[in-house]
Structures are given as C-alpha cells and as structure tokens.
N, C-alpha and C positions, 0 to 999 in steps of 0.2 A: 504494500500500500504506500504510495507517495503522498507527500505534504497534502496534496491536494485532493487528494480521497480518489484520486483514480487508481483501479487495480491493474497493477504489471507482473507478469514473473520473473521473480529473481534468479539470476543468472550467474549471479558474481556476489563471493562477500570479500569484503574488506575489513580485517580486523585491527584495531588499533590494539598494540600489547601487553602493554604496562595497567592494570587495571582491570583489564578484558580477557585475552587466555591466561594470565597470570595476576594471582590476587597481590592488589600492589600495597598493602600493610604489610604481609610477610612478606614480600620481597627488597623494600624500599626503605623499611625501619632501619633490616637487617643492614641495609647499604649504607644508612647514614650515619650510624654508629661508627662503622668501620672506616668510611671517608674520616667526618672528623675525629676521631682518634689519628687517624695516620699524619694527616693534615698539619693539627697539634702537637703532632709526635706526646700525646696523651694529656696534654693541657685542658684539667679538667674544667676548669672556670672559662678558657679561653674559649675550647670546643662548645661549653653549651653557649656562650655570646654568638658564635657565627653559627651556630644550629638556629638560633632564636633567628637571624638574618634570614634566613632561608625559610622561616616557617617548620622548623621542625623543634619539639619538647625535646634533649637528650635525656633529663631526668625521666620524662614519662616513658619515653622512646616511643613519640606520636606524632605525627606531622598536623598540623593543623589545614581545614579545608581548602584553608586558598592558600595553603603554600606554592611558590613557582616550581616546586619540585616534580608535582602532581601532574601540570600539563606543560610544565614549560620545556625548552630545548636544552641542551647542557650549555648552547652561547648564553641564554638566558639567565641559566640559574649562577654561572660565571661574574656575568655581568652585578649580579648581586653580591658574589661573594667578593670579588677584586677588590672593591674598598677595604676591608675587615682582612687582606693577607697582600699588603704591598709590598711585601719580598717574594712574592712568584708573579711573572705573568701569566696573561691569560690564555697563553698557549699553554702552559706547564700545569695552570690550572685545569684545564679542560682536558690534560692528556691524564691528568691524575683521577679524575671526574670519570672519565670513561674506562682508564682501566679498574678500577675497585667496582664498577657499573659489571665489568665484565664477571666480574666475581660473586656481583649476588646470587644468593640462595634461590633460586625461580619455584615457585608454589603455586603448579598449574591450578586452573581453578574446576577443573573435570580432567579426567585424563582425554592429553591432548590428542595421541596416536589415534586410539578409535573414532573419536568425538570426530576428527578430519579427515579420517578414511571414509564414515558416513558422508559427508557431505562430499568428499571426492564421486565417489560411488553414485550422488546423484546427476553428476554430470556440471557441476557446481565451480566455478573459477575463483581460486580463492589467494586471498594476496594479505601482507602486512603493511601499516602504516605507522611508523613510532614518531615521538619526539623526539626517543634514543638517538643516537651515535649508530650509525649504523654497523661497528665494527662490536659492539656487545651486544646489540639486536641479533646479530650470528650467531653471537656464544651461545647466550642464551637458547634461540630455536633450534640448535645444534646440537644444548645440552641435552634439551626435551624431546629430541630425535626426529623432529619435523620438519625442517629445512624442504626436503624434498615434497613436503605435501601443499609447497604452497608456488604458484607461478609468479609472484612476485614481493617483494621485502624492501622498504625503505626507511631508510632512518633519517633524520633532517636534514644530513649531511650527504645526501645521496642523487643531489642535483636538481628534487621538485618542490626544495624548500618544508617546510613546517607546518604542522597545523596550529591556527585554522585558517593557514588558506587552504585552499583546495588543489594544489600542485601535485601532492602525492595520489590522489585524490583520480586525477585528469592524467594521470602517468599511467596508474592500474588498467582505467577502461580502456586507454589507450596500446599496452599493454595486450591484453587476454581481447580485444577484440568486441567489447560491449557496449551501448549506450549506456550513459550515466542512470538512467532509471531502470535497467536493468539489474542494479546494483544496489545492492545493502552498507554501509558503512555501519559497524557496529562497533561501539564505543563507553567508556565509563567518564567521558568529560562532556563538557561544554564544546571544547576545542574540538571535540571529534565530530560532534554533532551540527555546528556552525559548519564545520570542512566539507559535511555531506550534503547540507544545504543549497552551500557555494556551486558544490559540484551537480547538484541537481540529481541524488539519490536520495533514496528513502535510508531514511537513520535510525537506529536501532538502540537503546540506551543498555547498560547494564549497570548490577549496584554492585559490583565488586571491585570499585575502586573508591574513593574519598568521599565523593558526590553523592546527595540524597536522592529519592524519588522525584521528590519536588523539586530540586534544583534543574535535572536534567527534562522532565516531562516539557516543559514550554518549549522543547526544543529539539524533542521524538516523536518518531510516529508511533512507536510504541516504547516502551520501559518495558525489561524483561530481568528477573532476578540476578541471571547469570546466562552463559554463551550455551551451558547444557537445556539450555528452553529452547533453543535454536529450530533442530527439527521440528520439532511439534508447530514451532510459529509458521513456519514455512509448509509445512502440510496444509496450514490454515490458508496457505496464498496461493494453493494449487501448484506447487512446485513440484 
C-alpha cells in the first residue's frame, strides 16, 4: 500500500540495518561503551562528558531518543564529537568510529538466514541501506552470514549519500530493476521513512530501534513490531 492508498505489489525491500535486522540497544550500547572507553583510554568522568555529547547515559548504558547516534552518519556523529577530543582529527576520529563499529556485538532481531531465504524464495529483490560506514555494514552482514542474500548494500559512504535523502534509496531500484512503488523501505527511524517518501515507496516502520509507535506512524504506511511481521504483511498485499 503506498502513501496514497493505492494498492501495488511489492517487489523489492529495502532494509535499513541498525534498528531493523538488528536490534540497535544491544548492538549500539555495547559499541558505545567500548568506543569511549578506548577513546579515553578509560577516563571515567571524561568518557561519560562526551557520551552525554552524543546522547548517550555511560552510567545507564542508554542512548537517549534523539541521540545523533541513532540515525545519524559516522561524518555526523564526528562532527559532534570533534569539539570534546581536539587532539584527533576527524579523519582519525571517524577511522576509530568505524573500526570499534566493526566490532559490535550484532543481535539479529529474528534469525536472519531463514527470515531472507523466505523472502528470497518469493521472488522478492532485497537490498541494505545504513547510515553505517559501509566497511562494518560488511562485517556485520558477513558476520550474520547474509551478505549473499541481499542484491544490494550501502552505507553513507558508498557514493548515494545518506539518509534521509533518498540517494540510497534511487540507487537500489535502480539497481535490481524496479519502480520506486514497487518497493518497501523498511525502517526503525524517521530518517528511513522520510528517505522512502523522497523516493516515492511505501515505508514500513519497525519498533526495534529507539523510536516509538507514535513517533514513527505520521510517517508509515504501516508500523509493524518487528521485520519477522514481514511475510504475513505482504501476504496481506497479494504478494
């Protein structure tokens, strides 16, 4: 179902990562912990000051909702931190940012192998869009063994730009071969769901990242718990 209440079949999803196949409280606490610890070389007072910069509790070990962590780019959340660490720049920043990125913990949010063999199996074009770094967006769907199950993977740095434009967005359909409303963007932000807009796809919300019901609804055609609702919603669309 598109913005617009007209019915299309879906053809293609597009899954943003951080949030959506992988729950980003366990994956992203774990990461910010281990950033600024390293960061600080363990400065405990120092770490939680540029934790608090970023939006993240280090006592709680919680990111708060509108952290830039959540939907921002790694240029982004740099751009934050560079004032609070003027003995690196922000090349050294952002190389440090993505390899500990490489390292987190991933806590797919359904097992991912079958969950994407089904939709392979329907004839389904299925691609990645992050905010990540493109170089631990690999690790990551490398680590979960699905690399292979998806015809396209981009991270911000990947030449179609960031969400929420819609670059990555116009690269996929472009990509696998489909109209834009042939296409699902499914996402746990704002960012994701703006990007699907842009792009003139039907957008797909999930609560497995920061974001409420209510935050995301003004801005889905549907809210769905999590990416394992997926078939069933799609059976609903004559897929």
């Amino acid at each position: 179902m598109t913005g617009t209440g007209t019915t299309v079949l879906i053809r293609g999803i597009l899954f943003d990562k951080d949030g959506t196949l992988f729950d980003f409280a366990k994956t992203w606490e774990a990461w910010a912990n281990a950033f600024l610890t390293r960061l600080t070389q363990g400065d405990l007072a120092r770490a939680t000051m540029i934790g608090a910069a970023v939006g993240f509790d280090l006592a709680a070990n919680r990111f708060a909702t509108d952290s830039i962590v959540i939907a921002g780019t790694p240029g982004e959340v740099v751009d934050v931190l560079s004032p609070h660490v003027p003995e690196m720049s922000k090349a050294a920043l952002i190389d440090l940012l993505n390899e500990e990125a490489s390292r987190a913990p991933q806590s797919e949010v359904t097992p991912l192998i079958p969950f994407l063999e089904v939709l392979r199996a329907r004839g389904l074009a299925l691609g990645v869009a992050t905010n990540d770094a493109e170089a631990p967006a690999l690790a990551h769907l490398n680590k979960a063994g699905v690399t292979h199950l998806f015809d396209f993977i981009a991270g911000f740095d990947s030449g179609h730009g960031g969400k929420p434009s819609p670059g990555q967005l116009n690269a996929f359909a472009k990509t696998v071969g489909l109209a834009p409303n042939q296409i699902a963007m499914i996402g746990d932000s704002t960012h994701d769901l703006i990007a699907g807009k842009a792009a003139g796809m039907t957008r797909i919300a999930v609560l497995t990242g920061m974001a409420s019901a209510d935050d995301l609804a003004p801005h889905a055609d549907v809210v769905l718990p999590d990416i394992s609702h997926l078939p069933n919603w799609l059976d609903g669309q004559g897929s």
